[in-house]
The first five atom37 places (N, CA, C, CB, O) and aatype in JSON, in Angstrom:
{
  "aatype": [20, 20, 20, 20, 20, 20, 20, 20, 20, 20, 20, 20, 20, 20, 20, 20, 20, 20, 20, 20, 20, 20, 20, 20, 20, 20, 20, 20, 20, 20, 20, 20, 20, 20, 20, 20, 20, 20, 20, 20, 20, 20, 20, 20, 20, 20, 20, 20, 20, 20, 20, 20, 20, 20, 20, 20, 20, 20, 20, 20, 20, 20, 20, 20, 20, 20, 20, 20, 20, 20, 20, 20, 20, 20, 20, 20, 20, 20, 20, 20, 20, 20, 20, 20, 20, 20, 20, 20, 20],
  "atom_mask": [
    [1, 1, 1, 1, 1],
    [1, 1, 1, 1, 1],
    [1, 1, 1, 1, 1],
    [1, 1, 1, 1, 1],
    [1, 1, 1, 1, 1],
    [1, 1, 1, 1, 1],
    [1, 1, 1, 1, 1],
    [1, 1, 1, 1, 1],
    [1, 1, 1, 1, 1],
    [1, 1, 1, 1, 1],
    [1, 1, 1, 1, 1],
    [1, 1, 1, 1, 1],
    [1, 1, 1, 1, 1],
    [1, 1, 1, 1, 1],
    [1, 1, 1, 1, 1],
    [1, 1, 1, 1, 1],
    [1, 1, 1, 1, 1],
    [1, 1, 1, 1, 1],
    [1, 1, 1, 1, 1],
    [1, 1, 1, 1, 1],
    [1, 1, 1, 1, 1],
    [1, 1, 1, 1, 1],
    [1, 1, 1, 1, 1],
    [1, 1, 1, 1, 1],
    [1, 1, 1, 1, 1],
    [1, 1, 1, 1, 1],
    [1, 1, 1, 1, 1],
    [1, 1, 1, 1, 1],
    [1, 1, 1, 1, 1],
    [1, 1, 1, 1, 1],
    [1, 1, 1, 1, 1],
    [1, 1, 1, 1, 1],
    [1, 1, 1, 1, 1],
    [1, 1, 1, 1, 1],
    [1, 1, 1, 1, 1],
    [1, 1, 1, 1, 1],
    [1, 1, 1, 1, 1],
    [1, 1, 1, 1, 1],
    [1, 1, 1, 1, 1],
    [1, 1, 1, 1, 1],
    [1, 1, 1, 1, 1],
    [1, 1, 1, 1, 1],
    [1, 1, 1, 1, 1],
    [1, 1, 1, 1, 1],
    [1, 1, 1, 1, 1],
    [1, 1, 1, 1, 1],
    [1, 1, 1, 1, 1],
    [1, 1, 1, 1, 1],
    [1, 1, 1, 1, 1],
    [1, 1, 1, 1, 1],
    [1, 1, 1, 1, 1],
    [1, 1, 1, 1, 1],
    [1, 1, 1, 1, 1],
    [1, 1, 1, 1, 1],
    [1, 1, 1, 1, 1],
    [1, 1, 1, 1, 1],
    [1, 1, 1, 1, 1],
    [1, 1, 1, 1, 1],
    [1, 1, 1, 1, 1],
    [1, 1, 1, 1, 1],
    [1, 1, 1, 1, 1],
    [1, 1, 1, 1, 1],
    [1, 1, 1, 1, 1],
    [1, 1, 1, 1, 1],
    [1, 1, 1, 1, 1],
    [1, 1, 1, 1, 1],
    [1, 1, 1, 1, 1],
    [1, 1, 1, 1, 1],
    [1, 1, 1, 1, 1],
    [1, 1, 1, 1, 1],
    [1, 1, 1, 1, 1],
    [1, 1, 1, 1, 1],
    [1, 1, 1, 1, 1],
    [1, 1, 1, 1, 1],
    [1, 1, 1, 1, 1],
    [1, 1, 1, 1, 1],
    [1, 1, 1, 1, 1],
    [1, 1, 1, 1, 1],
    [1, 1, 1, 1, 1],
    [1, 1, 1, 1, 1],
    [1, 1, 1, 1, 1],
    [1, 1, 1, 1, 1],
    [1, 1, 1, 1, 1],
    [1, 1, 1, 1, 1],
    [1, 1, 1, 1, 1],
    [1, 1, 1, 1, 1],
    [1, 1, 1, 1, 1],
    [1, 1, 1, 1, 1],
    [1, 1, 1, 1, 1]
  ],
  "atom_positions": [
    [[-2.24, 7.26, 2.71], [-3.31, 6.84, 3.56], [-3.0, 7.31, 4.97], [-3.51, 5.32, 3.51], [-1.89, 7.21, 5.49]],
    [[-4.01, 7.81, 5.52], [-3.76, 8.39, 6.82], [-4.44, 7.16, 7.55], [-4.42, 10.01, 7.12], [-5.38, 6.59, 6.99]],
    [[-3.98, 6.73, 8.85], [-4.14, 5.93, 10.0], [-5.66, 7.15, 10.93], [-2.17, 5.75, 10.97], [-5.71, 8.26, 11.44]],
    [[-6.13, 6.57, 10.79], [-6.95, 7.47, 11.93], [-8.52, 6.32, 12.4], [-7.57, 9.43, 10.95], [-9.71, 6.45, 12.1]],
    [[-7.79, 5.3, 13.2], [-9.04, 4.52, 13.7], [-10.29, 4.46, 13.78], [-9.05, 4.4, 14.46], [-11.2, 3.78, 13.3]],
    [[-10.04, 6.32, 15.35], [-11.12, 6.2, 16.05], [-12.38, 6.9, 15.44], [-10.81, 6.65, 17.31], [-13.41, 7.31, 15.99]],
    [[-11.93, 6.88, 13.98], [-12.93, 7.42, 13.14], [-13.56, 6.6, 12.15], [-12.46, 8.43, 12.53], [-14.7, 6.81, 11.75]],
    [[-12.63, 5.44, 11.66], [-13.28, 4.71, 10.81], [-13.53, 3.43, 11.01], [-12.8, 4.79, 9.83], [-14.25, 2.67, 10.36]],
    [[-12.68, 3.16, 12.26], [-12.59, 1.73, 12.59], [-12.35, 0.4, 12.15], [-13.29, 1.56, 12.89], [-12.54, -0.73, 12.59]],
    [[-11.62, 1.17, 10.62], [-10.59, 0.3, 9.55], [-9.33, 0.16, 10.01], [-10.37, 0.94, 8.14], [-8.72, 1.17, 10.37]],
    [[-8.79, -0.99, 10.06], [-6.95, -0.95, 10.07], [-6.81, -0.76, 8.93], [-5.95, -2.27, 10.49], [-7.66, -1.2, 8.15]],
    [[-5.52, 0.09, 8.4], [-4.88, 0.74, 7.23], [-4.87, -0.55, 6.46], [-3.34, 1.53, 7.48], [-5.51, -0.48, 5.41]],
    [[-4.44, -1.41, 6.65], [-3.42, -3.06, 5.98], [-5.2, -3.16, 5.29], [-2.48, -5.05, 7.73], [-5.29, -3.11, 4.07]],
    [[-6.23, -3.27, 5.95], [-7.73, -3.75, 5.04], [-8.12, -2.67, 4.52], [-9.09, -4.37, 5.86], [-9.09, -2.83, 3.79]],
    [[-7.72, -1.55, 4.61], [-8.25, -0.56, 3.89], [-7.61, -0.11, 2.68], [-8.39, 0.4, 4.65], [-8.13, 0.61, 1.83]],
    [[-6.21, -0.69, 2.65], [-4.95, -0.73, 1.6], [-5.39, -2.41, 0.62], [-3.0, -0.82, 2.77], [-5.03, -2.5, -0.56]],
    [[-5.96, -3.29, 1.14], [-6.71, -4.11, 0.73], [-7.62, -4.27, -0.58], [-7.22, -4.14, 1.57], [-7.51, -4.67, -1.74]],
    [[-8.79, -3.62, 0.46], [-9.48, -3.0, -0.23], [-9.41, -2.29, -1.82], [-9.62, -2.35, 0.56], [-10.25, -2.54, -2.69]],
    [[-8.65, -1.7, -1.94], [-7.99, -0.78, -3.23], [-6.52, -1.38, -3.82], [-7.64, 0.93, -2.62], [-5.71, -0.63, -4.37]],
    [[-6.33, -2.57, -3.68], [-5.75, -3.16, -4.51], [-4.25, -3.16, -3.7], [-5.97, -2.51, -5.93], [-3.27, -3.63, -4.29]],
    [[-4.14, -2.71, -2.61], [-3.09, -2.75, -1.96], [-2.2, -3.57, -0.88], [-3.26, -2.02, -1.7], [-2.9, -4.23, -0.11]],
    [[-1.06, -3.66, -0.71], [-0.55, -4.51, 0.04], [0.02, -3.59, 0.95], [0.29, -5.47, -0.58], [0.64, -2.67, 0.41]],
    [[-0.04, -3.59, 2.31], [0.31, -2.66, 3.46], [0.89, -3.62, 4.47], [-1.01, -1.79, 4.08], [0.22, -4.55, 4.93]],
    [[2.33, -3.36, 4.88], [2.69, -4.09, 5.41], [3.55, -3.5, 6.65], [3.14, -4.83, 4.55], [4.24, -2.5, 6.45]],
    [[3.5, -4.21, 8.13], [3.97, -3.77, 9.11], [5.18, -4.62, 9.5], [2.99, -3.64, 10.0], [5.36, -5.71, 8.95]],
    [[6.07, -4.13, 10.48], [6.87, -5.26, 11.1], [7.74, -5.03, 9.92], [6.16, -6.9, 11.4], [6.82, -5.05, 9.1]],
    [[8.71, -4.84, 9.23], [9.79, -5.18, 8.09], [10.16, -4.05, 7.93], [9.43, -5.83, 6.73], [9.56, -2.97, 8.0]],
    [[11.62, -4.44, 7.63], [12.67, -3.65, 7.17], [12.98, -3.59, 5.09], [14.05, -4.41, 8.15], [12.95, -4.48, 4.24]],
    [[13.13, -2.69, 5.06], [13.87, -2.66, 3.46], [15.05, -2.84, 3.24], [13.84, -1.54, 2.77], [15.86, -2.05, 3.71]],
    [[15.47, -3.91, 2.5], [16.96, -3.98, 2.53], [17.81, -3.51, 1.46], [17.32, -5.22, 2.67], [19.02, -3.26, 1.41]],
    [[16.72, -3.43, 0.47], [17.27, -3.05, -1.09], [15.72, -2.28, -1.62], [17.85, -4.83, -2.28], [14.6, -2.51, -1.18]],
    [[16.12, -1.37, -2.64], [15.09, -0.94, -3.61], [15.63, -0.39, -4.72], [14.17, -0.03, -3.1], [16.48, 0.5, -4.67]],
    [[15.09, -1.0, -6.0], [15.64, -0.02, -7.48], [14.3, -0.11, -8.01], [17.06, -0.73, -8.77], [13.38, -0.87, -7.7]],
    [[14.35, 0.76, -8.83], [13.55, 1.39, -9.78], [13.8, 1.09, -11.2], [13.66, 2.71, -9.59], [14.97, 1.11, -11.59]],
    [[13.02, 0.85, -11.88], [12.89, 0.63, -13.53], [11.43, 1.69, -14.12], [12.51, -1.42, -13.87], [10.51, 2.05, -13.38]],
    [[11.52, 1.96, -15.29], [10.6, 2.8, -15.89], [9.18, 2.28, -15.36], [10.76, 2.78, -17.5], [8.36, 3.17, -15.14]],
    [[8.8, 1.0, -15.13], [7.57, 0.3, -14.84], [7.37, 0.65, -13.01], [7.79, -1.57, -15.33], [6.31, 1.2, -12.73]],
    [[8.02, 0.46, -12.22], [7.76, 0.58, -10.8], [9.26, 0.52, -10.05], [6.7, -0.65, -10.3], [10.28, 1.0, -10.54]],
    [[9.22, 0.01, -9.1], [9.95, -0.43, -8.17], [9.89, -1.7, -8.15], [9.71, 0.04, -7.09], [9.18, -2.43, -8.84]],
    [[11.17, -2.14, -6.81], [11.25, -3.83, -6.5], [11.91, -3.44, -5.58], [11.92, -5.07, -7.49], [12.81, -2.62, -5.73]],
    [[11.57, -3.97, -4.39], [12.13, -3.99, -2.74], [12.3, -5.28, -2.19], [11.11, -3.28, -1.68], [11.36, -6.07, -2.06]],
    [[13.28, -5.49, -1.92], [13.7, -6.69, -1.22], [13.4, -6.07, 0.43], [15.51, -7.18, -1.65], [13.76, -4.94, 0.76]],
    [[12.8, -6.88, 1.21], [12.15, -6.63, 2.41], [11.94, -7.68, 3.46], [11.01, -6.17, 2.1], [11.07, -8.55, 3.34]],
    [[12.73, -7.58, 4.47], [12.82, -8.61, 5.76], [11.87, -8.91, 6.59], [13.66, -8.28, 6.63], [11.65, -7.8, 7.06]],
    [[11.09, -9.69, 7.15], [10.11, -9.53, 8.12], [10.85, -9.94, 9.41], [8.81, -10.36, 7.81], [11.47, -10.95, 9.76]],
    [[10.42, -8.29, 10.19], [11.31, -8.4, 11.7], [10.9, -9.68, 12.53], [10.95, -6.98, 12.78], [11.78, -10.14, 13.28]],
    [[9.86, -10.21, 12.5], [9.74, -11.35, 13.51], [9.93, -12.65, 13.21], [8.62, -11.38, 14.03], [9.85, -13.47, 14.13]],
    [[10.21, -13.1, 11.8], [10.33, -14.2, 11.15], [11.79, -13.88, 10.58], [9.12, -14.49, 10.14], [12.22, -14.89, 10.02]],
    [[12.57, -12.95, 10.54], [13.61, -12.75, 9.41], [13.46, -13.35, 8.13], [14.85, -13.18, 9.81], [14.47, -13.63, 7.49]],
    [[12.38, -13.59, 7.69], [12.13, -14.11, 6.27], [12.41, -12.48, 5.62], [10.27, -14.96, 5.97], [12.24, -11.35, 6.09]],
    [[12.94, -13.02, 4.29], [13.19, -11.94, 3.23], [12.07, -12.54, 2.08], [15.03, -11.87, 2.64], [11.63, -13.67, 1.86]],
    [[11.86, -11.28, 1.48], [10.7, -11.41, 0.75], [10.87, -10.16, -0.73], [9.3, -11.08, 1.97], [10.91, -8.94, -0.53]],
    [[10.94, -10.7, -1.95], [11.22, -9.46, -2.94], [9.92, -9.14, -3.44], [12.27, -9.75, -4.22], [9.29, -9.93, -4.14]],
    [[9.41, -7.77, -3.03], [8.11, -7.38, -3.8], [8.13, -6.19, -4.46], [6.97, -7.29, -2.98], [8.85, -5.26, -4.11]],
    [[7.01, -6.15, -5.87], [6.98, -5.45, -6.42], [5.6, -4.14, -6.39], [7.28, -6.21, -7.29], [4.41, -4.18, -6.05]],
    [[6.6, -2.94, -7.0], [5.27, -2.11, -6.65], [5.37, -1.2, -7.39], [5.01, -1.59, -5.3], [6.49, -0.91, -7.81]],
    [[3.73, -0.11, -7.96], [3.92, 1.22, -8.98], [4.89, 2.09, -7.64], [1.96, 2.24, -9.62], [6.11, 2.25, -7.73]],
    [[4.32, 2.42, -6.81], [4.46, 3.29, -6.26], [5.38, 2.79, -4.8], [3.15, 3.89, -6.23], [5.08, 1.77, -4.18]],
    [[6.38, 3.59, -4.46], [6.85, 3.09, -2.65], [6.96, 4.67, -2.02], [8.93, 2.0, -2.42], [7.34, 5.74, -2.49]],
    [[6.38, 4.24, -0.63], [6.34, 5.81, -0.07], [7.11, 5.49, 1.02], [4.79, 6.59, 0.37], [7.16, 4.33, 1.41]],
    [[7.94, 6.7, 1.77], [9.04, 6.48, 2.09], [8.64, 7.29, 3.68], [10.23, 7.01, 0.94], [8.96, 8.47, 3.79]],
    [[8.08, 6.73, 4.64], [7.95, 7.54, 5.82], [8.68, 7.19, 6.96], [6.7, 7.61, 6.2], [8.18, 6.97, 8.06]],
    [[10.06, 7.14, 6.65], [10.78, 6.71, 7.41], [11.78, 7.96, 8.21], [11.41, 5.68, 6.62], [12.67, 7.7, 9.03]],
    [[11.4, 9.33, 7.76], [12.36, 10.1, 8.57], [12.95, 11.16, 7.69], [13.48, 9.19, 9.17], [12.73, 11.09, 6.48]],
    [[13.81, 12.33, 8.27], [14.48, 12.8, 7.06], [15.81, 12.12, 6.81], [14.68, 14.28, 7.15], [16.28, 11.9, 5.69]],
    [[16.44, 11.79, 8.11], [17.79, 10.55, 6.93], [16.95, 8.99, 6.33], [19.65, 9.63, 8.42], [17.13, 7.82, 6.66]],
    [[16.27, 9.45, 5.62], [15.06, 8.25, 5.08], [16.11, 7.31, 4.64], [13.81, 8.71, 3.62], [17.08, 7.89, 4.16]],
    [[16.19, 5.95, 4.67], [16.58, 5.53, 3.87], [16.53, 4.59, 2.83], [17.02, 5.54, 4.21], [17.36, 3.81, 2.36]],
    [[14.72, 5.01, 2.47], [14.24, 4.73, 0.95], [14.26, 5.95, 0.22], [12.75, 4.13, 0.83], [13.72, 5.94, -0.88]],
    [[14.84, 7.09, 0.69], [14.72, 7.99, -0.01], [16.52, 7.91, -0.51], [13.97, 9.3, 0.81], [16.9, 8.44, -1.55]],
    [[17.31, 7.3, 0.27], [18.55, 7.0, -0.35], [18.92, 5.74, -0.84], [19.41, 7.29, 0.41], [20.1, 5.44, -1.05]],
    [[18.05, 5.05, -1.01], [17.97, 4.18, -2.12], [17.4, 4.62, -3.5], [17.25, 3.14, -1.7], [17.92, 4.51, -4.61]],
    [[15.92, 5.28, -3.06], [15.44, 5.87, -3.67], [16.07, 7.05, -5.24], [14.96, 6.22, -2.61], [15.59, 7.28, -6.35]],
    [[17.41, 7.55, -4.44], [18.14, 8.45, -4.8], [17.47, 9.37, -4.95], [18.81, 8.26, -5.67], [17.4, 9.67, -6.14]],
    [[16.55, 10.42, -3.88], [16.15, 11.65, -3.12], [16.72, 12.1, -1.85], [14.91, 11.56, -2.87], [16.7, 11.7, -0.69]],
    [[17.34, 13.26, -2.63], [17.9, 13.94, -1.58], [17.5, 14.61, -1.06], [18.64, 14.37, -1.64], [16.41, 14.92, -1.55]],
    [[17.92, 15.61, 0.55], [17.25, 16.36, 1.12], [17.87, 17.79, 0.93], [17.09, 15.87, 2.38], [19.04, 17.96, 1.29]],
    [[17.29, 18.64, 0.49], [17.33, 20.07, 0.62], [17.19, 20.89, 1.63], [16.65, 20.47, 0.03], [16.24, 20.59, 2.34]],
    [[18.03, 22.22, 2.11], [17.62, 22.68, 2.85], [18.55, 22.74, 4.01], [16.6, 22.22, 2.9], [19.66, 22.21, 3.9]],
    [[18.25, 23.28, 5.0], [18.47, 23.67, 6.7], [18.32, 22.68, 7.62], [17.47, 24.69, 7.26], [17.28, 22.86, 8.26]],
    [[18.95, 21.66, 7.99], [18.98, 20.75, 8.93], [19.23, 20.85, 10.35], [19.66, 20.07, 8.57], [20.02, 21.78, 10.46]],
    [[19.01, 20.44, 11.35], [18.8, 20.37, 12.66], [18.21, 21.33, 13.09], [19.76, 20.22, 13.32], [18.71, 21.73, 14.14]],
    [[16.88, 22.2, 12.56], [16.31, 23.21, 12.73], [15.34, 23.14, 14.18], [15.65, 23.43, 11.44], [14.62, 24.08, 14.53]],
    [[15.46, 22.03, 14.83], [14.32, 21.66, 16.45], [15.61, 20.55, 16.26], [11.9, 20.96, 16.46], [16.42, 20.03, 15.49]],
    [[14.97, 20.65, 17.93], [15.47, 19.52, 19.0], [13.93, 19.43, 19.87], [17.11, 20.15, 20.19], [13.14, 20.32, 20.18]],
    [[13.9, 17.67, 20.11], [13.03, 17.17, 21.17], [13.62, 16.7, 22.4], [12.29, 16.17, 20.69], [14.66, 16.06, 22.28]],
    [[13.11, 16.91, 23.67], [13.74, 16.02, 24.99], [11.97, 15.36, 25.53], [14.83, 17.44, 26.61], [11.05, 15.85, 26.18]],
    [[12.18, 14.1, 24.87], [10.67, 13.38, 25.96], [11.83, 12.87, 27.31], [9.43, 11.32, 24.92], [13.0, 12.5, 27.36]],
    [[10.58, 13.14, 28.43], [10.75, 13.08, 29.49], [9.83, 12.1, 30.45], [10.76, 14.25, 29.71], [10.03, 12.04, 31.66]]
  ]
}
């Protein structure tokens, strides 16, 4: 799901809703394994520190290239690393 507001004027979380989904902001992953059926993520909420174990078909991992649902995940990265550098100013 792409985020793009000023076009639809849906927040992602009701539009993930909508289609049977749970979209969630604010939290960390603390754990994730996999079984033939889906996933299961144990998951912190940053402003409450409540931990919370949920289940899911699918987990998408947009956390970066040292992802680290993709190393829970057990996906590795291929390839040529430190290929750019950024300086914000």
């Amino acid at each position: 799901m792409q985020h793009r507001p000023a076009r639809s004027g849906t927040h992602p979380a009701a539009a993930g809703e909508r289609h049977g989904a749970s979209i969630r902001f604010g939290t960390k992953l603390l754990e994730l394994t996999q079984d033939d059926a889906g996933a299961t993520a144990v998951i912190r909420d940053r402003a409450s520190r409540e931990a919370a174990t949920v289940r899911a078909t699918y987990v998408i991992g947009a956390d970066g290239g040292r992802s680290f649902v993709g190393q829970q995940a057990g996906i590795g990265m291929e390839g040529e690393t430190g290929l750019g550098y950024a300086l914000n100013v």
